[in-house]
C-alpha positions, 0 to 999 in steps of 0.5 A, a space after each residue: 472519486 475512486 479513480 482520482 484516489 487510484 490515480 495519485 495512489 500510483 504517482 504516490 508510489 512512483 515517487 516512493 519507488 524512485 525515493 527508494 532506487 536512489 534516497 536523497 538520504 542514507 538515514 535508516 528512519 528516512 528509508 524506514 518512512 519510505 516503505 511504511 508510505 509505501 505499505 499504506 499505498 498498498 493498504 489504501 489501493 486494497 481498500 479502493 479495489 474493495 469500493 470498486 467491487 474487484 473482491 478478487 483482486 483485493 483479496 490478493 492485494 491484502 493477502 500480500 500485506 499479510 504475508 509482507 507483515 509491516 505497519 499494516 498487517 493487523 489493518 489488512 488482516 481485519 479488511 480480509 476477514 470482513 471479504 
């Protein structure tokens, strides 16, 4: 099930990444909900690297969460002191 997660986690982001280059709008809050989306695919690629056991590169992946800041920085936070 982890790599069914992984797998639409990543068509997620590159119909996000593909949203962002070229936006069917120019509305601030539309590009605002873009990269929120985004920072919650990292969050959630962080969390199905922990289930798999690569400690190491989830660690980096939350790390990069924290430094970026954003809606999930508290959540990323709290996954980094429990590793």
């Amino acid at each position: 099930k982890i790599d069914e997660a992984v797998r639409q986690i990543n068509l997620a982001r590159l119909r996000i990444d593909n949203e962002i280059a070229e936006p069917a709008s120019s509305d601030p809050d539309y590009l605002l909900q873009l990269e929120s989306d985004r920072q919650e695919l990292d969050l959630l690629d962080a969390v199905c690297l922990m289930r798999e056991g690569k400690y190491f590169k989830a660690r980096k992946a939350l790390k990069a969460i924290v430094e970026e800041g954003g809606a999930y920085k508290a959540d990323a936070q709290k996954l980094l002191e429990e590793l």
